[in-house]
C-alpha positions as CSV (number, residue, x, y, z in Angstrom):
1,X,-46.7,56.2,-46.6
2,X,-46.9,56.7,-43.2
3,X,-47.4,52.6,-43.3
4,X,-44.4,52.3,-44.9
5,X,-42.9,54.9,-42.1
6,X,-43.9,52.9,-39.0
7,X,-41.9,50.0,-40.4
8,X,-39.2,51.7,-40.8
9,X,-39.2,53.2,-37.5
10,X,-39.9,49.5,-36.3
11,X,-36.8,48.1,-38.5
12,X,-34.8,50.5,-36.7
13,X,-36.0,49.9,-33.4
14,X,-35.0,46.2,-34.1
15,X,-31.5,46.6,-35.3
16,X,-30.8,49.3,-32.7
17,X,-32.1,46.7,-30.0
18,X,-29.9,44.1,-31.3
19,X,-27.2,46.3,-31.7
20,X,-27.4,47.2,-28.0
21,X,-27.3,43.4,-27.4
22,X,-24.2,42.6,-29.1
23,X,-22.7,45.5,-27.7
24,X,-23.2,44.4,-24.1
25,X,-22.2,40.6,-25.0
26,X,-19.2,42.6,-26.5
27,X,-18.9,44.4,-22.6
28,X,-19.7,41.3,-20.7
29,X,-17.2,39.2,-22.6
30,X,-14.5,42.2,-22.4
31,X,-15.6,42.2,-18.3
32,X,-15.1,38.6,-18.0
33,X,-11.8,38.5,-20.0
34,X,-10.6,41.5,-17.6
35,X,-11.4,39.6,-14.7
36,X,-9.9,36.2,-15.6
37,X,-6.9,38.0,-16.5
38,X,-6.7,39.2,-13.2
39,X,-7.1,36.1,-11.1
40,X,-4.0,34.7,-13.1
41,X,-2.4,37.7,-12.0
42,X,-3.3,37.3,-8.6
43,X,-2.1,33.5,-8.4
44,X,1.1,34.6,-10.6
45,X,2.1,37.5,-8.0
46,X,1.1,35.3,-5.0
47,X,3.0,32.4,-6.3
48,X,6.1,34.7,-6.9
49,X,5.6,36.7,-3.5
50,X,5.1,32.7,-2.0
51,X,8.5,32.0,-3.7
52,X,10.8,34.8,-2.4
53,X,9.3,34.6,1.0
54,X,10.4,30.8,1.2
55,X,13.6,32.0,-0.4
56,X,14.1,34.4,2.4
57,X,13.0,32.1,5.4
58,X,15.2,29.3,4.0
59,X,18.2,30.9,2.5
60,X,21.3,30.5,4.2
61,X,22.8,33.9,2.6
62,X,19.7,35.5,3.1
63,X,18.1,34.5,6.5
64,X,20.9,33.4,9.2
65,X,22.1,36.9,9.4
66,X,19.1,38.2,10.8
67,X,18.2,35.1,12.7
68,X,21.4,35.8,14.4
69,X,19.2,39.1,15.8
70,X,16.4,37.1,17.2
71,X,17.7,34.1,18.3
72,X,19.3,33.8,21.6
73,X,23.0,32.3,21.8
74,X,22.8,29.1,22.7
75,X,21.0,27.8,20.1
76,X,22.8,25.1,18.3
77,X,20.5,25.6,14.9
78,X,20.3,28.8,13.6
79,X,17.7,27.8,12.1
80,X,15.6,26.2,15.6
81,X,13.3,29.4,16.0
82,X,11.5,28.6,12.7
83,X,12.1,25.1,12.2
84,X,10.2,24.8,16.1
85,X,7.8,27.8,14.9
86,X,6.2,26.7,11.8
87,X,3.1,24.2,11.8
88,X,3.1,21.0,9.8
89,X,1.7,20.7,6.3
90,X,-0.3,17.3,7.3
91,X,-2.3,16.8,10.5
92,X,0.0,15.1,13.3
93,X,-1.1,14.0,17.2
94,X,2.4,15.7,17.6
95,X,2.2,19.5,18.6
96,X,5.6,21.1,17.0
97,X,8.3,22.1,19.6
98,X,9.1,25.6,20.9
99,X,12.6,26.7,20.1
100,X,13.8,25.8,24.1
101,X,12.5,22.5,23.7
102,X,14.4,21.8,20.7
103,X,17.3,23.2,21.3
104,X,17.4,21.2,24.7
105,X,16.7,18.2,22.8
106,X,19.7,18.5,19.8
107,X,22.3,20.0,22.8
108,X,21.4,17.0,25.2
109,X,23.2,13.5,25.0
110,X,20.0,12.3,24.4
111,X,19.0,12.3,20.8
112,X,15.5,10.3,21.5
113,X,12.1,12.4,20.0
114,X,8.9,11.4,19.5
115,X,8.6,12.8,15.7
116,X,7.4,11.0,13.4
117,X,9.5,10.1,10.3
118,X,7.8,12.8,7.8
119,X,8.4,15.3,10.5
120,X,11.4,14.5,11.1
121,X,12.4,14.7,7.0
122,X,10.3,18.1,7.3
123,X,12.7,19.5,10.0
124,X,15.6,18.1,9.1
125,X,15.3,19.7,5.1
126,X,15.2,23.1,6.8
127,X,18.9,23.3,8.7
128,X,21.2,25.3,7.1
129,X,24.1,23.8,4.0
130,X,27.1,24.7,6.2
131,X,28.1,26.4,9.0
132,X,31.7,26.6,7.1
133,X,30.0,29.1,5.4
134,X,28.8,31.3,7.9
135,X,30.7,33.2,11.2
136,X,29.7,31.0,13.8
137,X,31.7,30.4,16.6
138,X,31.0,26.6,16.1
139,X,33.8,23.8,15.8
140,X,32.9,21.1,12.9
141,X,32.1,18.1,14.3
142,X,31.7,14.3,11.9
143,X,28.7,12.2,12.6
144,X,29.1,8.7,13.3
145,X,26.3,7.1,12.3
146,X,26.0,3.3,13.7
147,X,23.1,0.4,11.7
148,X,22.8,-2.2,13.8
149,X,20.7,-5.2,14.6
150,X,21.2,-4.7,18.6
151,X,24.2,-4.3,20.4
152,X,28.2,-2.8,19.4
153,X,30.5,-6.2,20.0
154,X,33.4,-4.0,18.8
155,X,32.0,-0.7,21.0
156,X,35.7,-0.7,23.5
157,X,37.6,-0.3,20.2
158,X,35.6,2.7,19.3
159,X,35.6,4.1,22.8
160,X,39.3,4.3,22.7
161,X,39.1,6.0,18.7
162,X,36.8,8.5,20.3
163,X,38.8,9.0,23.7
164,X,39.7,12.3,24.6
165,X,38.1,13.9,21.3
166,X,34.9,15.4,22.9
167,X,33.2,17.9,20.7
168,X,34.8,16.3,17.3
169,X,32.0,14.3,16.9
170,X,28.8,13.5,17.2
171,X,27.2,9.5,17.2
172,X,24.0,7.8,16.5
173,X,22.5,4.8,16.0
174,X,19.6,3.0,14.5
175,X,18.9,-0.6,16.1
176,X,16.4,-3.0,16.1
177,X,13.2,-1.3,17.5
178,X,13.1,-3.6,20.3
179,X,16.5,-3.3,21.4
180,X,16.5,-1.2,24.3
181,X,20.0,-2.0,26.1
182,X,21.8,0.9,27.2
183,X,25.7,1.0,27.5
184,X,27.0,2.4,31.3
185,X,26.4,6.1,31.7
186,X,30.0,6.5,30.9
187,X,30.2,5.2,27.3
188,X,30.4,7.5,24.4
189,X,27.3,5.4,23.6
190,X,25.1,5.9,26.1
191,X,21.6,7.5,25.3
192,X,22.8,7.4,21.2
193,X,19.8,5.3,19.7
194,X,17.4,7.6,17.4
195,X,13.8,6.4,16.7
196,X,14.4,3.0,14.8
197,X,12.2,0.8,12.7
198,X,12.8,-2.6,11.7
199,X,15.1,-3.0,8.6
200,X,14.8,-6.2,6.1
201,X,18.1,-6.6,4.5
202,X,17.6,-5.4,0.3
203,X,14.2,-3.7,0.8
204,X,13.7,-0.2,0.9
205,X,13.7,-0.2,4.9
206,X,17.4,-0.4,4.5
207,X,17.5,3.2,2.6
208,X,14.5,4.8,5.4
209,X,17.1,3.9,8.1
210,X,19.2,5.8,6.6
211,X,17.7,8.5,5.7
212,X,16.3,8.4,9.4
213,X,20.2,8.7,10.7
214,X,21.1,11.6,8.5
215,X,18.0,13.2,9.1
216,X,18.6,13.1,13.0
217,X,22.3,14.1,12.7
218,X,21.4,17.3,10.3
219,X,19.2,18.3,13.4
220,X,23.1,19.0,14.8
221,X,24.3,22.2,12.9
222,X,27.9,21.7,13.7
223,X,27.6,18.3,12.1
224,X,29.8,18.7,8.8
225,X,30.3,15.4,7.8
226,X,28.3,12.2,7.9
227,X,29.6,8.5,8.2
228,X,27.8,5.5,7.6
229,X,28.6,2.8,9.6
230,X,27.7,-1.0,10.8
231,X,28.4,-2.6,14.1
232,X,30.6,-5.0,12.2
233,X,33.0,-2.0,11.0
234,X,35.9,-0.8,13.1
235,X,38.2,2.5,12.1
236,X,42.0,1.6,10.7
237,X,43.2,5.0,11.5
238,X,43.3,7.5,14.7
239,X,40.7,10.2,15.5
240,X,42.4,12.5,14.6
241,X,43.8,11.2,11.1
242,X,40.2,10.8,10.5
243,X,38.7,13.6,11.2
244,X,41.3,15.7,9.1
245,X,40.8,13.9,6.2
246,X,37.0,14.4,6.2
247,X,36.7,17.8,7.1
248,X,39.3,19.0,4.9
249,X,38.0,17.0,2.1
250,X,36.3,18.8,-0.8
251,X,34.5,15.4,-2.2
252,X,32.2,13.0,-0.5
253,X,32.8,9.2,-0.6
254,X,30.2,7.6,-2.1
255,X,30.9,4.3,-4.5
256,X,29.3,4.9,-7.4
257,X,30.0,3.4,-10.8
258,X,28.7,2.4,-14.2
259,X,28.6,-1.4,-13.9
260,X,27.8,-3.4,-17.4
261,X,27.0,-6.5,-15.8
262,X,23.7,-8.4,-14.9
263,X,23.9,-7.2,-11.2
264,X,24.8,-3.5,-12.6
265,X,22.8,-2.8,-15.4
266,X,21.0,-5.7,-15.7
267,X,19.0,-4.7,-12.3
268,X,17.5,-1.7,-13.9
269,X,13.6,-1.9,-14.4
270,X,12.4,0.2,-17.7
271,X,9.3,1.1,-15.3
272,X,12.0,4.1,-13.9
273,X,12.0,5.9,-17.3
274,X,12.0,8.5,-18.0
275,X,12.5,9.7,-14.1
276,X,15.3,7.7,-14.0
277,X,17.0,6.5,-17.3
278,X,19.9,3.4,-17.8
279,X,22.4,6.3,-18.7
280,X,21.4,7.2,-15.1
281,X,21.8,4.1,-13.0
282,X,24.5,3.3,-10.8
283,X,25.7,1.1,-8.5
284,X,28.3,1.3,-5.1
285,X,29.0,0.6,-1.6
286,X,26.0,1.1,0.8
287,X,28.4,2.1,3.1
288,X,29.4,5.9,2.4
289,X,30.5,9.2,3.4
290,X,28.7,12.9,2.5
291,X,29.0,16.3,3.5
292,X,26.5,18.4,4.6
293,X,24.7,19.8,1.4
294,X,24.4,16.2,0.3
295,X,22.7,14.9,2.7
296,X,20.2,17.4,2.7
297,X,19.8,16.7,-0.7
298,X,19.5,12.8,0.0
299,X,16.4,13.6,2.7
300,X,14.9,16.0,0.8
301,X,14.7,14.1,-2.3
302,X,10.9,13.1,-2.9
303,X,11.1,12.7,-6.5
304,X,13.7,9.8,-7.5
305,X,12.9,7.1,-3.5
306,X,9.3,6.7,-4.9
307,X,10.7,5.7,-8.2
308,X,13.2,3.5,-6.5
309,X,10.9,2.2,-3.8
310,X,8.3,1.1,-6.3
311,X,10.2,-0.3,-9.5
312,X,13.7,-1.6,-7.4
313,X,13.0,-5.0,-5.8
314,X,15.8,-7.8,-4.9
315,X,17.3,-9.1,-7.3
316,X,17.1,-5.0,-7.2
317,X,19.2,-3.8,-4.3
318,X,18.2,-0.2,-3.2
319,X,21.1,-0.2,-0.8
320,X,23.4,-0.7,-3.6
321,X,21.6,1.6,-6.3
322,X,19.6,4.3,-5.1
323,X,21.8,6.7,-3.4
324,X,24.6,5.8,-6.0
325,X,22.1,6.7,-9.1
326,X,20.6,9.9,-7.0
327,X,24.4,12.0,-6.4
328,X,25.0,10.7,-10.1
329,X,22.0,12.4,-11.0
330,X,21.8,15.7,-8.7
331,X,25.5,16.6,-7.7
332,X,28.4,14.2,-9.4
333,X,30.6,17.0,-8.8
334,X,30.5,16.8,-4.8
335,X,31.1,13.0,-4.7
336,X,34.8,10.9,-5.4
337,X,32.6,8.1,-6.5
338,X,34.4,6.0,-4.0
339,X,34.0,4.3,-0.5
340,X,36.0,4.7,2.2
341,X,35.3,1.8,3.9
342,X,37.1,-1.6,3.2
343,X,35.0,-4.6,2.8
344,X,36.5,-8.1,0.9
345,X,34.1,-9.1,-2.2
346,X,36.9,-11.6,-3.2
347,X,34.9,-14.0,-1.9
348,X,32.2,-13.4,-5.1
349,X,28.6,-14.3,-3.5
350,X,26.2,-11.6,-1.9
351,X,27.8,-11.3,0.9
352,X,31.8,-10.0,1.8
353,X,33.9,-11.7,3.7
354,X,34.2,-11.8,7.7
355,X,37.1,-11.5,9.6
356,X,37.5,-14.1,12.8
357,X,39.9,-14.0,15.8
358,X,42.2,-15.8,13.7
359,X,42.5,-13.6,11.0
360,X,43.4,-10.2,12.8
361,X,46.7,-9.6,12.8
362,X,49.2,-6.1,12.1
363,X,49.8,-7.5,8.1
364,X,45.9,-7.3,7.7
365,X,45.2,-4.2,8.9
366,X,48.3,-2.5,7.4
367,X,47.3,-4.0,4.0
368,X,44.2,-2.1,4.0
369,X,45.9,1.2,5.2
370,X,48.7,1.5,2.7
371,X,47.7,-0.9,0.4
372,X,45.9,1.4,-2.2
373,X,46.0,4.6,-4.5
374,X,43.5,6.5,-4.9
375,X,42.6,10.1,-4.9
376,X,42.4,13.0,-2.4
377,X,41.7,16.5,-3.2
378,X,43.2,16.6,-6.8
379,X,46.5,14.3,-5.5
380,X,47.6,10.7,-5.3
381,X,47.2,9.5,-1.6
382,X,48.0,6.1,0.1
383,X,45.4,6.9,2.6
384,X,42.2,5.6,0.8
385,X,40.5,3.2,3.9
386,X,39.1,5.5,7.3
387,X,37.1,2.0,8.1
388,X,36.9,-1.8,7.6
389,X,34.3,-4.3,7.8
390,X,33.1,-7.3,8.4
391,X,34.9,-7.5,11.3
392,X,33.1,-10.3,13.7
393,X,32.9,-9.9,17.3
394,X,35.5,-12.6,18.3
395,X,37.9,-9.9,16.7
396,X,37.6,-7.6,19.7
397,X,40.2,-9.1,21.8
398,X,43.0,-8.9,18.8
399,X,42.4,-5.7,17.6
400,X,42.4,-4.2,21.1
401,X,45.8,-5.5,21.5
402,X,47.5,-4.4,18.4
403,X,45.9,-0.8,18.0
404,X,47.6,1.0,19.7
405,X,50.8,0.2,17.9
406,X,49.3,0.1,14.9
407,X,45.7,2.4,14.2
408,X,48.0,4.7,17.0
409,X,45.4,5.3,19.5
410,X,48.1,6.1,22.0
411,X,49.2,9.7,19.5
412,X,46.4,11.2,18.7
């Protein structure tokens, strides 16, 4: 009996053992559940707290108001204390600028830094959308932005379209790294050549230049609108016609259509999908004009360029496709899905057509003025052409001497 007892007792011994052993698997499991469930908690608050804390550094409704307390007056960025404050995700020889420094450098005539290109992106997607927006005592300027090999042929024609409109406009331009001419002191000109790199015609070093000009003229605050320009283009209207039309204009010009054909949609690569689908693809004028949110959103844009960069080769254009295809994609309602700048394809072949001394003349140019439809703010408008290219540099002579009668220099 008492045999029989002492087993009993040792049964129970057993099972209350392994009782207490599945009970504290049971608690360590519970323990490690508890804790894994907060860890996700932590990385799901810090993420969120991570969020709204960008939100509130980057947000124009949110942040310029109280920049406005810390920020002394004569900074031309709101946004220069923390653009010049923060530190660089990736390591750069490059120490970041103090807000004097670069405010000195975007208020100067020279635009010249020695950021690199991701810095520069960096910066540049921080400025505010608009200062239309916002109560600054700041007059909208339009940035005149000049890719070229070298020099301006046709830069006395421009000097007399920007006579007398200092603080209208703003001008930059991308040349051939090697170039280092400099116009007299007394040229609008002078001192305007941003950080270049060499561009090969139909690669994507085309696109980085110009992402590289509207990246500099964002650094400008009062910069509203953005031009696109080549040394061969020369303006068909007076300052003040086209600045009107820009800054009042509630589109951006960008050509961008749905073209069936081999050099349309016959350039799209299947590699793009499903980033970038043929419903998608587009193609237009390299030669364009945006507004302020859009080209933020053009140098920001990491997601479709890589797509582009890798999978668009010649006889894939990316001057002609990418930034078409990327406002079709991101914001169709900003653009007018036209250019504003004249160029002849009649011709057919890769190239337009260039004008020579012997084909200037008032007919010409008053063709491409008030020659066209087209439409402006919801209404018909004759007015459809700010620019015209290719204009070659034996032209200069001619047009000097008919525009003041006819782009009306002389009354603006």
């Amino acid at each position: 009996m008492k045999q029989f007892e002492r087993t009993c007792s040792a049964k129970e011994l057993c099972s209350c053992i392994r009782r207490k052993f599945i009970e504290g698997k049971l608690h360590l499991a519970i323990s490690l559940l508890f804790l894994l469930s907060m860890a996700s908690f932590m990385v799901v608050l810090g993420t969120f707290i991570n969020y709204h804390v960008r939100k509130l550094l980057v947000s124009d409704d949110s942040y310029l108001p109280r920049l406005n307390k810390i920020s002394t007056p004569s900074l031309c960025c709101p946004y220069s204390y923390i653009i010049s404050n923060f530190d660089f995700p990736s390591s750069s020889s490059h120490p970041p600028f103090n807000s004097t420094e670069l405010n000195s450098w975007i208020t100067s005539k020279d635009v010249w830094h020695t950021m690199t290109d991701e810095e520069l992106m960096w910066r540049a997607s921080m400025v505010p959308s608009s200062i239309l927006e916002h109560s600054y005592n700041r007059t909208p300027k339009v940035a005149f932005m000049f890719l070229s090999r070298g020099r301006l042929p046709l830069a006395p024609l421009w000097e007399k379209f920007f006579m007398r409109h200092k603080g209208l406009y703003s001008i930059y331009i991308h040349s051939s790294p090697e170039f280092n001419n400099e116009p007299p002191v007394t040229s609008v000109f002078y001192k305007r050549r941003i950080p270049s790199k060499h561009v090969l015609w139909g690669s994507a070093t085309m696109i980085d230049a110009e992402r590289r000009l509207l990246a500099n003229a964002l650094l400008d605050c009062s910069n509203e609108r953005f031009v696109l320009l080549s040394e061969t283009c020369i303006p068909i209207f007076n300052f003040t016609t086209v600045y009107n039309y820009l800054i009042n204009s509630t589109h951006s010009f960008l050509g961008s259509f749905d073209d069936p054909r081999n050099t349309g949609r016959g350039r799209y690569n299947k590699r793009m999908w499903p980033t970038v689908s043929l419903a998608d693809w587009r193609k237009g004028s390299q030669w364009f004009e945006v507004n302020r949110k859009l080209a933020i959103e053009i140098i920001s844009d990491e997601k479709y360029y890589p797509i582009f960069r890798n999978h668009c080769s010649p006889p894939c254009y990316m001057d002609e496709h990418y930034l078409p295809t990327l406002v079709n994609i991101i914001w169709p309602g900003l653009n007018s899905n036209r250019s504003i700048t004249w160029v002849d394809w009649s011709g057919g072949g890769s190239h337009p057509a260039t004008y020579v001394r012997k084909d200037v003349s008032i007919a010409l140019l008053n063709q491409i003025r008030q020659g066209f439809n087209c439409t402006y703010n919801g209404h018909t408008s004759s007015i459809c052409f700010l620019f015209a290219r290719k204009f070659h540099p034996s032209t200069l002579e001619p047009l000097l001497s008919i525009a003041p009668a006819v782009i009306g220099f002389d009354r603006q």
